[in-house]
C-alpha positions in Angstrom: 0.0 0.0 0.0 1.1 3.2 -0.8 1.8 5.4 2.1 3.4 9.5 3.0 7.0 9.4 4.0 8.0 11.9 6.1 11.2 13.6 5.0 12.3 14.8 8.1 16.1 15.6 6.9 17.3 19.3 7.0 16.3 20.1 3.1 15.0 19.8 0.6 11.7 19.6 2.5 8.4 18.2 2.1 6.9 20.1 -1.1 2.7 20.6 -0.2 0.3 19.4 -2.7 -0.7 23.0 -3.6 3.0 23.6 -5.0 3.5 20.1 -6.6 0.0 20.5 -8.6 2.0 23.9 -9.9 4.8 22.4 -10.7 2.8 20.6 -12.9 1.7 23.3 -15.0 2.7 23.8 -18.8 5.5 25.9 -19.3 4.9 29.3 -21.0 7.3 31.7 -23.0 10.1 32.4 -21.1 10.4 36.1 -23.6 7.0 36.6 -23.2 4.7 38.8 -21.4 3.2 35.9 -19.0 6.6 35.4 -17.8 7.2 39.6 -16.9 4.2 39.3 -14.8 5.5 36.0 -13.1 8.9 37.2 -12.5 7.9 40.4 -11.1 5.1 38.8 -8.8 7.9 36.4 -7.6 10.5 39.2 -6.8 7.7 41.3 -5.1 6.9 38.3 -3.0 10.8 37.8 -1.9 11.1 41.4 -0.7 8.5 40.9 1.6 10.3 37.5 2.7 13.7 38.9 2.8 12.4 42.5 4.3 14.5 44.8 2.0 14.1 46.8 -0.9 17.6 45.9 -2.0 17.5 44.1 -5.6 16.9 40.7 -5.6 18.9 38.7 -8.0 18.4 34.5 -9.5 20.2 32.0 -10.6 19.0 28.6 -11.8 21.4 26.8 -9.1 22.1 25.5 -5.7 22.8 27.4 -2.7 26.5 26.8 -2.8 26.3 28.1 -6.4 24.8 31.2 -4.8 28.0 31.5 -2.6 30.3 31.1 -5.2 28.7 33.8 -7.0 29.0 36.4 -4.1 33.1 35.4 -4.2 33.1 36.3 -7.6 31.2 39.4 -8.1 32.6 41.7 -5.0 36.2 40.5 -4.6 39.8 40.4 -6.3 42.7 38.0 -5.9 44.5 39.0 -2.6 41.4 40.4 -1.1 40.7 39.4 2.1 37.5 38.3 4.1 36.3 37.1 7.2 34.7 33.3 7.5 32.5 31.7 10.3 34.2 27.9 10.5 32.1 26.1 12.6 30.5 23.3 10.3 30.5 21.9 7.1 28.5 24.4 4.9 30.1 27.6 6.6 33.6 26.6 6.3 32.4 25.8 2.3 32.7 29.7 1.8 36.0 29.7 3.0 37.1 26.5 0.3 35.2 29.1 -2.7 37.0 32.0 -1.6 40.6 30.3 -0.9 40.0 28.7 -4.6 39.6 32.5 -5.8 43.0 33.1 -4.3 40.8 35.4 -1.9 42.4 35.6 1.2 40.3 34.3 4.1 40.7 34.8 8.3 39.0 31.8 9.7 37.1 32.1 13.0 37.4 28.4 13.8 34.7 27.0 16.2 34.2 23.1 16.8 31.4 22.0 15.1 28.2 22.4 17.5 29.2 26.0 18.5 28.1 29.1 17.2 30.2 32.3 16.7 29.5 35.2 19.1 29.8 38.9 18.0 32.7 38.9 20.4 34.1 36.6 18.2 34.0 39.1 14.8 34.2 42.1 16.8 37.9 41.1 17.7 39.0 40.2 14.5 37.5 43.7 13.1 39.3 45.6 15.8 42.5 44.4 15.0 42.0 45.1 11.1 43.5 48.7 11.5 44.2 49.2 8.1 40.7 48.4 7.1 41.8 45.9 4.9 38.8 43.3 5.8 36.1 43.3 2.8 34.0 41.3 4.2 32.1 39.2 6.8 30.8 35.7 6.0 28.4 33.8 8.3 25.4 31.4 8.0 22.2 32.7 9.8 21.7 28.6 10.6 24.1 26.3 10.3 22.8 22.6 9.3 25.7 20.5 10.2 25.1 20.7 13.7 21.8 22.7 14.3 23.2 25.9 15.7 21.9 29.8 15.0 24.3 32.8 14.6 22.8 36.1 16.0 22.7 37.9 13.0 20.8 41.0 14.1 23.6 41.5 17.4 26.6 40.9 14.6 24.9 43.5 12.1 24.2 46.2 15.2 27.8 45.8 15.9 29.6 45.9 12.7 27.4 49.1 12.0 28.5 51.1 15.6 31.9 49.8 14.8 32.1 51.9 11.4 34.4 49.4 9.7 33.3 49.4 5.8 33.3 45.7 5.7 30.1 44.1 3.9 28.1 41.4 5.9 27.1 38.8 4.3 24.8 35.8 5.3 23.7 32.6 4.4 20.4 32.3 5.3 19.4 28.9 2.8 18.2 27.1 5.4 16.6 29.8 7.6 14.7 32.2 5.6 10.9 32.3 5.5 11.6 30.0 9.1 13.6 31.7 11.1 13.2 35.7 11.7 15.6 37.6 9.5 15.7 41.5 8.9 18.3 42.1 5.9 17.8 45.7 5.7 16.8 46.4 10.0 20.1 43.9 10.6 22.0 45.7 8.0 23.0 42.9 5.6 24.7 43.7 2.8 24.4 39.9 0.9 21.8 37.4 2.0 21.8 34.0 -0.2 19.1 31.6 -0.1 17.9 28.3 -2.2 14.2 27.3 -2.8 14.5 23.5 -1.3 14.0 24.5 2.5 11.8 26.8 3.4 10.5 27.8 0.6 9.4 24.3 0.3 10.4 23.6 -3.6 12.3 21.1 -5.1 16.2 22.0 -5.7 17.3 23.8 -8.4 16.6 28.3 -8.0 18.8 30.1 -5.6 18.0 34.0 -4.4 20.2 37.1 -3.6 19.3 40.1 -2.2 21.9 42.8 -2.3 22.8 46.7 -1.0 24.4 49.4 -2.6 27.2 49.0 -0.6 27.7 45.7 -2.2 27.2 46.8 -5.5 29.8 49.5 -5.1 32.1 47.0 -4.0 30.9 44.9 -7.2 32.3 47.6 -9.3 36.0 46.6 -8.0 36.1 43.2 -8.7 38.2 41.6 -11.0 37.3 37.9 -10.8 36.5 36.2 -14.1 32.8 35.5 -14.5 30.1 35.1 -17.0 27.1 32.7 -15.5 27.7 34.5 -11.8 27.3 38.2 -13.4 25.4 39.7 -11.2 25.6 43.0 -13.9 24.0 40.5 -16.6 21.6 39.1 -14.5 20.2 43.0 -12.8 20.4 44.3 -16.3 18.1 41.4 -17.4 15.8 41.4 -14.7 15.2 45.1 -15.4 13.5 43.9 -18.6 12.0 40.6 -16.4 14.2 38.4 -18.2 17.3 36.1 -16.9 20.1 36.0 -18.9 19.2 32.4 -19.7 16.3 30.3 -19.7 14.7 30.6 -16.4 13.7 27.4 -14.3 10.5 28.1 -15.6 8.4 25.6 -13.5 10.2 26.3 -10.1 9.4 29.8 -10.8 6.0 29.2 -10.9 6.4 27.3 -7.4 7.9 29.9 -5.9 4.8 32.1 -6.7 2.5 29.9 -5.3 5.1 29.5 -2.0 5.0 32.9 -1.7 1.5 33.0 -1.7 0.8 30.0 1.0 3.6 32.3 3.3 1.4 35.1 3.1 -1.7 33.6 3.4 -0.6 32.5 6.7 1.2 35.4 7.7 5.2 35.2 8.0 5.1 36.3 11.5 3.3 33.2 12.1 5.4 31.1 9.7 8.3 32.0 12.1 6.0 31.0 15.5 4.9 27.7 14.1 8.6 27.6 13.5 9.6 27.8 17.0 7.1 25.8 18.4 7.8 22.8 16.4 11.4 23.0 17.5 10.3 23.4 21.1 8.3 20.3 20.6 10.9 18.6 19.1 13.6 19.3 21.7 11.2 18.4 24.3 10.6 15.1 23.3 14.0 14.3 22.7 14.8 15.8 26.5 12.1 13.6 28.1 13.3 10.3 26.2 16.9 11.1 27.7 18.4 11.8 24.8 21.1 14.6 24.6 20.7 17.6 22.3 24.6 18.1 20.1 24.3 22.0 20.0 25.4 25.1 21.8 22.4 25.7 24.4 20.9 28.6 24.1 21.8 28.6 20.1 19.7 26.1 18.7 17.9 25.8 15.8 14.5 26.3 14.9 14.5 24.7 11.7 16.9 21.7 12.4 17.6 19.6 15.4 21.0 17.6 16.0 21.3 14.8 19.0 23.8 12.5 20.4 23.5 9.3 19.5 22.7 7.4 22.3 25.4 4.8 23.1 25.0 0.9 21.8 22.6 2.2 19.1 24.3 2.6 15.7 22.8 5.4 13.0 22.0 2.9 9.9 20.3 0.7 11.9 18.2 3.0 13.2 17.7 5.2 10.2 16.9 1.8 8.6 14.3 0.9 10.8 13.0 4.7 10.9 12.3 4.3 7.0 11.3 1.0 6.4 9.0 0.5 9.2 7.6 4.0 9.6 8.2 5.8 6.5 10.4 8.3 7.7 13.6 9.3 6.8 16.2 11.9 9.2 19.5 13.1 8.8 22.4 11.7 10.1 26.1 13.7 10.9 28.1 14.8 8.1 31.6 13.9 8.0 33.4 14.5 11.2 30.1 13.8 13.2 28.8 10.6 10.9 27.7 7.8 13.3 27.7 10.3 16.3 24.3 12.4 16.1 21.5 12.4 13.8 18.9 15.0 12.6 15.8 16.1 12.5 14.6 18.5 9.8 11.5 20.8 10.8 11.4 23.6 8.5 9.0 24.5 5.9 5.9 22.6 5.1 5.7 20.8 8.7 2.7 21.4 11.3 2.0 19.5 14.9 0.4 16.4 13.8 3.8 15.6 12.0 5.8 16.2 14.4 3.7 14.2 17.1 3.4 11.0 14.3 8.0 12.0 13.3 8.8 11.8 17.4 6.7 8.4 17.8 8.5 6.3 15.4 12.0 7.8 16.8 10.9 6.5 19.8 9.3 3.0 18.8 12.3 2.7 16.4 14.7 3.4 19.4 13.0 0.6 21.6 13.2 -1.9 19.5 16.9 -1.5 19.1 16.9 -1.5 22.9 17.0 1.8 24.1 15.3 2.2 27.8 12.1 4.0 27.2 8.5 4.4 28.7 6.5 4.0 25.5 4.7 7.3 25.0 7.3 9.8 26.7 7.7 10.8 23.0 4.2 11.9 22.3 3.3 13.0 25.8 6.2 15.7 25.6 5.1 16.7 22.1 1.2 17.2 23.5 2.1 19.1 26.1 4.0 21.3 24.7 1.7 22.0 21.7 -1.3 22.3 24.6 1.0 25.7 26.2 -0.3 27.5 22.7 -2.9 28.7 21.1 -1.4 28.5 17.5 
């Protein structure tokens, strides 16, 4: 019998039936006047999301794509930049940029931590010759379910009056987490459409300042796909450069719309409160939570494994028996935590059904547990709210 699987992994996330019947639609002129009115309903719809009216920019491409084309559009061989190290997608900036012959000051963290304001405030004070371009961050880092204070980092880097750009990855936070790129004062803020935006793969999304475009204007990287130039001076006439990902394009629309239907204030409370639910239940079972307290994530959450249990074996009997499928540690932490995604399309009744069968799954590898511990955490933490 057929049955839902729950993917439960950090992105790409569950797509809702409203978006995959849109996906589904017949592709239209990409030259034409039904794609104008497309493009410019999707780019109004991301202003609001992003909270800016700096231009937004697309690429058909993954988020490390969209990275990539921040290196090459507002730096120069023997520039140098700041770079949040801390997990595997944030120190992935620092690999671009190093490629670039860019030159990069690591702020090295173990994996699990987050970096503090302290932290970049440090390494700006001692940059006297105001040599630093750039600061390089992820809002939310996936690898091990942490959250950077973005809002505290832009606050100081403004008082500070250093001229060095922030720039932030926010692919796995934005339109979950709260995030003011113009209030925060971010100069760069990459996104993707598989998270939670709740697409398939395949469209990443930049919004960028003046500032950053002035710095744009002293780059001397080669680039021709990455153009940002190309891309603004096409989107003037609501056109890409190249054909468009048509069909995610019209998914994004109807994303948009679901967001504001239900309000993105609310988006980012049903946010929270799933996590809360989530790291409840994995409290009450015993279980440990992997990240810094006080810095977790709202759209991911990472956990010890508990000891004598082994990841495949439990992933194994997560997705076969119960139709759902987690994340489990990437490199240095493979075998030693696992993860659960909650982050765009996911409401209580998921999360009550995703937290039983980590339970059940984790008893019948033998794991001491009061049957029901799982759900009862999950229920009364859902029964605090109204929502």
């Amino acid at each position: 019998m057929e049955r839902r699987e729950y993917l439960q992994i950090p992105g790409p996330t569950n797509v809702p039936n409203r978006i995959l019947r849109t996906l589904s639609m017949p592709l239209i002129n990409h030259r034409g006047p039904e794609f104008e009115k497309l493009l410019t309903n999707c780019v109004d719809g991301l202003k609001k999301i992003f909270r800016t009216n700096n231009d937004i920019l697309m690429f058909p491409s993954s988020g490390s794509g969209a990275l990539e084309s921040a290196i090459v559009n507002l730096f120069s061989p023997g520039d140098t930049i700041v770079t949040a190290c801390h997990g595997l997608f944030s120190e992935r900036v620092a690999l671009i940029a190093e490629r670039y012959r860019v030159n990069t000051i690591k702020i090295q963290k173990e994996w699990g931590e987050v970096v503090k304001v302290e932290d970049i405030e440090t390494v700006l004070k001692q940059d006297v010759e105001k040599k630093i371009k750039a600061v390089c961050l992820p809002q939310n880092e996936t690898t091990s379910g942490i959250v950077n204070d973005i809002e505290t980092v832009g606050k100081m880097m403004k008082e500070s009056g250093h001229p060095a750009l922030l720039i932030v990855d926010v692919v796995s936070s934005l339109a979950c987490l709260p995030f003011e790129t113009d209030a925060w004062g971010v100069d760069v803020a990459i996104t993707a459409s598989q998270k939670g935006f709740m697409l398939p793969p395949g469209l990443s999304i930049i919004a960028i300042s003046e500032r950053a475009w002035k710095l744009s204007e002293e780059s001397k990287l080669p680039k021709w796909y990455w153009d940002y130039k190309a891309v603004r001076a096409k989107m003037e006439q609501k056109q890409l450069p190249y054909t468009p990902p048509t069909t995610l394009l019209f998914g994004l629309k109807e994303s948009l719309d679901i967001i504001e239907e239900e309000g993105l204030e609310n988006v980012w409370t049903r946010h929270a409160i799933m996590a809360e639910a989530t790291r409840n239940s994995i409290t009450a079972m015993g279980l440990t939570l992997f990240s810094e307290v006080g810095y977790q994530s709202d759209t991911v959450t990472a956990i010890n494994m508990p000891d004598g249990i082994k990841f495949e074996e439990f992933s194994t009997i997560l997705r076969e028996k119960y139709g759902v499928v987690i994340g489990g540690g990437l490199q240095q932490l493979q075998g030693k935590i696992f993860r659960i995604g909650h982050l765009g399309s996911v409401h209580k009744l998921d999360i009550y059904a995703v937290m039983g069968a980590i339970e059940m799954s984790l008893f019948e590898l033998g794991y001491k547990i009061e049957l029901g511990t799982a759900s009862k955490a999950v229920a009364g933490t859902f029964l605090k709210y109204s929502f």
